[in-house]
VOGU-3710 file (C-alpha; in Angstrom, 3 decimals, decimal comma):
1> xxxxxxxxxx> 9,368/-11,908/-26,281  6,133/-10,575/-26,176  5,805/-7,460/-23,674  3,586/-8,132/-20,182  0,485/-6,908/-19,662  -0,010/-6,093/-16,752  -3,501/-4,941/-14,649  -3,016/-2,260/-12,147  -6,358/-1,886/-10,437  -6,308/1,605/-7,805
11> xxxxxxxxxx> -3,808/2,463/-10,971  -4,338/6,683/-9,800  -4,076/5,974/-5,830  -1,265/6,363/-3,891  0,689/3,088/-4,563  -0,516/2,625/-8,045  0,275/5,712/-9,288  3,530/5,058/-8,553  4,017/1,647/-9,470  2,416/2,399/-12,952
21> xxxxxxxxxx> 5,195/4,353/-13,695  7,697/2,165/-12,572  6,077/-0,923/-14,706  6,131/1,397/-17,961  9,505/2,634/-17,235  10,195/-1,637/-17,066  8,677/-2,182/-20,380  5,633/-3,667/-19,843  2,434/-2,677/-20,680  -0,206/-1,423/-18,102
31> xxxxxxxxxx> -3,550/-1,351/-18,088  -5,140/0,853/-15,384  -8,599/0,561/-13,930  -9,715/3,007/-11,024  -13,133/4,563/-10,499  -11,273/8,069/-9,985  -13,388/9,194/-6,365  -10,053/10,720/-5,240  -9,896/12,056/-9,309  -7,263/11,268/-11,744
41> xxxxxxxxxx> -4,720/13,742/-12,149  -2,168/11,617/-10,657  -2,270/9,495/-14,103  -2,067/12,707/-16,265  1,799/12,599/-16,799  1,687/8,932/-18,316  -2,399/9,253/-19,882  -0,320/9,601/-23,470  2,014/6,917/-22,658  2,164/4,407/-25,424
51> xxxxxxxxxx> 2,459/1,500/-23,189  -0,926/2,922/-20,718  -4,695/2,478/-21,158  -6,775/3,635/-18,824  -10,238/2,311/-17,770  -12,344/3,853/-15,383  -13,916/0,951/-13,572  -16,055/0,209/-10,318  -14,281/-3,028/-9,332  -17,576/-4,254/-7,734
61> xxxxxxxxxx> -19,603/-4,491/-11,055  -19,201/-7,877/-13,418  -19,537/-6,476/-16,701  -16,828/-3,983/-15,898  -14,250/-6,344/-14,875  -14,551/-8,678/-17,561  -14,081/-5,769/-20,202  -10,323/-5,283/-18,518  -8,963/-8,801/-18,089  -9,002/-10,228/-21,251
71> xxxxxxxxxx> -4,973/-10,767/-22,677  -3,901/-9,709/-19,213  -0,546/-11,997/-18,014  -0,956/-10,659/-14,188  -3,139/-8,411/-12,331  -2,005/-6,233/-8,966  -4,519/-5,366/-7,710  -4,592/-2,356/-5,088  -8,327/-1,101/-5,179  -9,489/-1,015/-2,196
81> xxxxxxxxxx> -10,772/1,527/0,407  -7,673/1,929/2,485  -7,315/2,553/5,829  -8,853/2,197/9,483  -10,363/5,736/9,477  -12,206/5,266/5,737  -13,222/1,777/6,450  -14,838/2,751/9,249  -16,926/5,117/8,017  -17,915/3,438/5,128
91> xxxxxxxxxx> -18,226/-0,169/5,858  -20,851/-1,211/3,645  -18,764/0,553/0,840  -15,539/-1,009/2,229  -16,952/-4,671/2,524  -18,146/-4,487/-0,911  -14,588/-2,786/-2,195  -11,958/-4,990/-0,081  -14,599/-8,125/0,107  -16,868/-8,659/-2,667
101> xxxxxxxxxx> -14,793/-7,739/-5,788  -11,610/-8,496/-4,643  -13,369/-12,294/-4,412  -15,056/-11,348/-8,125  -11,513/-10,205/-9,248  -9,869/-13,355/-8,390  -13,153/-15,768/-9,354  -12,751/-14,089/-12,903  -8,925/-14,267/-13,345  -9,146/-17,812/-12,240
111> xxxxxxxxxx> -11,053/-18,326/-15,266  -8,576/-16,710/-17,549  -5,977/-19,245/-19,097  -3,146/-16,769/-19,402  -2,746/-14,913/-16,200  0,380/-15,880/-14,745  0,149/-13,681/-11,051  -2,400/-12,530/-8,841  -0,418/-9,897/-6,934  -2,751/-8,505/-3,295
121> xxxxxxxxxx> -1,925/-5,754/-1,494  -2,693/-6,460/1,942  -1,195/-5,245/5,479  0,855/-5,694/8,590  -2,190/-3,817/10,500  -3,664/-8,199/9,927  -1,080/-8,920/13,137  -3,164/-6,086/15,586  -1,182/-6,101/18,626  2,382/-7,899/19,378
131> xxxxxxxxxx> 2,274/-9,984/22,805  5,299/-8,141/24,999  8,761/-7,454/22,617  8,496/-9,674/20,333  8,619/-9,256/16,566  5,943/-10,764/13,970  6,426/-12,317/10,837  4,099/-14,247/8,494  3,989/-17,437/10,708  2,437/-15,409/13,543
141> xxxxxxxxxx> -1,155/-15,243/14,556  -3,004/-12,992/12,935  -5,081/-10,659/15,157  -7,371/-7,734/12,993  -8,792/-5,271/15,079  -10,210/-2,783/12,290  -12,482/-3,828/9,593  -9,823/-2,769/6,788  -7,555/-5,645/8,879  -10,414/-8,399/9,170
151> xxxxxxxxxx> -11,441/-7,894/5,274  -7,725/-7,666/4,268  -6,991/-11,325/6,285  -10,277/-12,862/5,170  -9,223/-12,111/1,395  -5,613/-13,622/2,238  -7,203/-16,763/3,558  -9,296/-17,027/0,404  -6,311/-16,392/-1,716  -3,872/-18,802/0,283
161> xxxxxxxxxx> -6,157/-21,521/0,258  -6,883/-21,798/-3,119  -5,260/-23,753/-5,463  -5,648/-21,644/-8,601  -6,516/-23,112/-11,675  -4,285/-22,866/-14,729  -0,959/-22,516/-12,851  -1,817/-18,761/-12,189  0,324/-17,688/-8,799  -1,364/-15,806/-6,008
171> xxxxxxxxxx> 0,662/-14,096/-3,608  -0,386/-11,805/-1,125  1,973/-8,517/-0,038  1,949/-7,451/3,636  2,937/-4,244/3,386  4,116/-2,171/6,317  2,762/1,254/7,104  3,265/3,693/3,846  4,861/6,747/3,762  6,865/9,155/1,250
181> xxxxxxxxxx> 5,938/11,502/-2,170  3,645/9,779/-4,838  2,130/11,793/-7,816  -1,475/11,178/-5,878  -0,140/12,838/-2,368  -1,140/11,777/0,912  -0,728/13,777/4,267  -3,135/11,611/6,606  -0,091/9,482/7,020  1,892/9,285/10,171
191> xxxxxxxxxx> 5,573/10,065/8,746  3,664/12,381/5,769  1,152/14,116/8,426  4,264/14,359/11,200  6,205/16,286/8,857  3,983/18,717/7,644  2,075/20,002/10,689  6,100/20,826/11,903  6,837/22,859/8,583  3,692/24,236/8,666
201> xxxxxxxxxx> 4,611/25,782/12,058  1,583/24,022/13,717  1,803/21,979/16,833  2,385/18,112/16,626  -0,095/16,602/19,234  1,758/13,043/19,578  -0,648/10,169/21,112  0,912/7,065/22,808  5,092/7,941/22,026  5,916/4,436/22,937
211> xxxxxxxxxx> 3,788/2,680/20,230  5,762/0,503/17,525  4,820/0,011/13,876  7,427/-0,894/10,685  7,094/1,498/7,796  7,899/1,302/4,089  8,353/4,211/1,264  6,032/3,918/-1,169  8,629/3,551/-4,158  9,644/0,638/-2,634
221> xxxxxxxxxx> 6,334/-1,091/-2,022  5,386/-0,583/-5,230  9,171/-2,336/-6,436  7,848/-5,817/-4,112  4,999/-6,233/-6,743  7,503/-6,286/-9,554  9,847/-8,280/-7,575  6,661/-10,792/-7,153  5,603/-10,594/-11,131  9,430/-11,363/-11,914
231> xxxxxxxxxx> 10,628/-14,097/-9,595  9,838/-18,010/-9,736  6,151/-18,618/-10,062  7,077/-21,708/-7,805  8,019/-19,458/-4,730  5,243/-16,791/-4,942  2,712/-19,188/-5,467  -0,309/-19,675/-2,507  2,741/-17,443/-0,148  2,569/-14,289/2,086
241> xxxxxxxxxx> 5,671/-12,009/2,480  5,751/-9,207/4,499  6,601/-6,177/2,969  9,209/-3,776/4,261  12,613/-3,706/6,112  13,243/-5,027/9,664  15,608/-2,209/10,770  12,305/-0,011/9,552  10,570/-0,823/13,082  9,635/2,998/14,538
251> xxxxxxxxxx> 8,569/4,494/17,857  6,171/7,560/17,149  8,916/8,802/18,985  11,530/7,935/16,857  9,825/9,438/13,715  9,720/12,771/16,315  13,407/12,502/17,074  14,170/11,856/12,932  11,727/15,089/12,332  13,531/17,346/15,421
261> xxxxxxxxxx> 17,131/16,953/13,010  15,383/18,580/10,306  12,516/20,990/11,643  14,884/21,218/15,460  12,603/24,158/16,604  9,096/21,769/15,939  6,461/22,012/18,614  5,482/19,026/20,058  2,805/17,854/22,560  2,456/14,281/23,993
271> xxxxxxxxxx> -0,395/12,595/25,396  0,144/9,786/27,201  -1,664/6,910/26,055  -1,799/3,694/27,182  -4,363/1,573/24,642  -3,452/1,510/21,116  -5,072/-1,516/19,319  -2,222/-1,528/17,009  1,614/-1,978/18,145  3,828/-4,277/16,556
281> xxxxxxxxxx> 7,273/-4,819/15,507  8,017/-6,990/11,741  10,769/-9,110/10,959  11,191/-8,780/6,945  13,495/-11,316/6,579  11,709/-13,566/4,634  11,055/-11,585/1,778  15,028/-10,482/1,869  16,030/-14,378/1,984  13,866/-15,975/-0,066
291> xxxxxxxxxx> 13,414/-13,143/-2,948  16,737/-10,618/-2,060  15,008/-7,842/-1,368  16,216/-4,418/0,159  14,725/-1,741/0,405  16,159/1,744/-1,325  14,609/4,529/1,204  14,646/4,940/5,348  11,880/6,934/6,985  15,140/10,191/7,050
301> xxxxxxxxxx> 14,361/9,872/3,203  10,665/10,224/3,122  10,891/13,460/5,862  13,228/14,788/3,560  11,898/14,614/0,371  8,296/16,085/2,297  10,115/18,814/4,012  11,608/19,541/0,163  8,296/19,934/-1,544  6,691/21,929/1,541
311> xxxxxxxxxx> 9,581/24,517/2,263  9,482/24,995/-1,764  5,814/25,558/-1,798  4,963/22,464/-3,864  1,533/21,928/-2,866  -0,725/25,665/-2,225  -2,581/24,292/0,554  -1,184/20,964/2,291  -4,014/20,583/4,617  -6,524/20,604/1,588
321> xxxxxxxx> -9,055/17,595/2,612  -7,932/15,764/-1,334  -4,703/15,012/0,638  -6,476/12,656/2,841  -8,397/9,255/2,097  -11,379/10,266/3,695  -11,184/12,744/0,665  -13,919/15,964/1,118
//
């Protein structure tokens, strides 16, 4: 059997950084594309890695694209610029990122015979706000609030409704707020960012306690893409699954009361805060019934493995501004 080839675009972000690894240590072949504005050392480890070629790439330009898919069997594609805070300031940048040439990306793998998945990372933030105590699961209403929500559903919708030509399989990936150690590190996440303002002996100011949202280690986000490229192209084909685990639903609160076991002398602040456009509780069972997956990590894990590399003195300065996505 031939190896995959697989496309990773966002290959030295957060999520692809880490998935890259994981499809290499699988055996398939990986080519990256980023355009590198957070830099690239998080692909430095694998740069020599038989398997790995790297392309540095501005998704939005034509001529670039079509130099990376040719002899590609499935592209994940990740690119995007992530996040309320980032789209937000940026929303020309973030329409033409998450909009434009994700629609370009798909448009030209359409046109390629062989591609066998089109794997999108998109987000629970798509629900907004749950009505009372309900949970929501990919047959609710969607209801975006941010820009990086509308321009992920619009890109579903695209993706759903669109029979693909040549067989290829589209599948989009809900995935629930992110959190954990990837070889690009992030600390303008809530479980990251929670955990190192404690160790870092600074106060946690903690706005609207009461507010739900599910959350997902990154390891195992980036294991649902492989789960897509490697289950029946008949399932995963014009579907949505939400991405993470049902028991995974947290309170800010709850990530507190996780942090206080480890870091028990923490300062912490609350505000009360009554309007958060985004609370909602998932249920994941779909993508555990239809495709068996479990997750391997719990939000203890992820505080753990931070509070680890920050009590060892991993990183020299954790509240350098490359840590965060609105980068410097």
């Amino acid at each position: 059997m031939n190896m995959k080839k697989v496309l990773v675009t966002g290959a030295a972000g957060y999520i692809g950084s880490v998935l890259t690894r994981l499809l290499l240590n699988k055996g398939y072949f990986v080519r990256g594309v980023d355009n590198l504005i957070f830099g690239g050392e998080s692909l430095l480890g694998i740069l020599n890695h038989p398997n790995f070629e790297f392309h540095k790439v501005d998704i939005r330009k034509e001529d670039q694209l079509n130099s990376v898919i040719p002899d590609i069997d499935a592209v994940i594609h990740l690119a995007a610029i992530v996040g309320d805070p980032a789209c937000a300031s940026t929303p020309e940048l973030a329409t033409e990122t998450n909009w434009d040439a994700s629609k370009l990306l798909f448009e030209l793998s359409q046109e390629e015979k062989g591609i066998d998945n089109f794997i999108f990372s998109s987000t629970c933030s798509n629900y907004g706000k749950m009505e009372g105590d309900t949970y929501v699961d990919e047959n609710s209403p969607l209801g975006p609030i941010s820009l990086y929500a509308k321009l992920k559903v619009k890109f579903e919708k695209l993706l759903l409704d669109q029979k693909p030509k040549y067989g290829m399989a589209a599948t989009a990936l809900r995935f629930s707020t992110v959190y954990g150690l990837s070889p690009r590190p992030r600390f303008d996440l809530t479980v990251n960012e929670f955990i190192r303002q404690v160790t870092m002996k600074k106060e946690l100011i903690i706005y609207g306690e009461q507010f739900w949202r599910p959350y997902c280690h990154v390891v195992d986000l980036a294991r649902s893409c492989i789960l897509i490229l490697e289950s029946d192209k008949e399932k995963v084909s014009q579907n949505v699954y939400g991405v993470g685990s049902t028991k995974e639903n947290y309170t800010k609160k709850m990530i507190v009361d996780e942090i206080l076991k480890l870091v028990p002398n923490s300062k912490i602040k609350y505000v009360q805060k009554d309007e958060d456009p985004r609370n909602y509780r998932v249920d994941f069972s779909k993508i555990q019934n239809e495709l068996n997956f479990n997750i391997t990590k719990l939000v203890p894990d992820g505080l753990a493995e931070i509070y680890f590399t920050l009590i060892n003195g991993f990183f020299k300065d954790p509240f350098d501004r490359k840590f965060n996505n609105l980068g410097k």
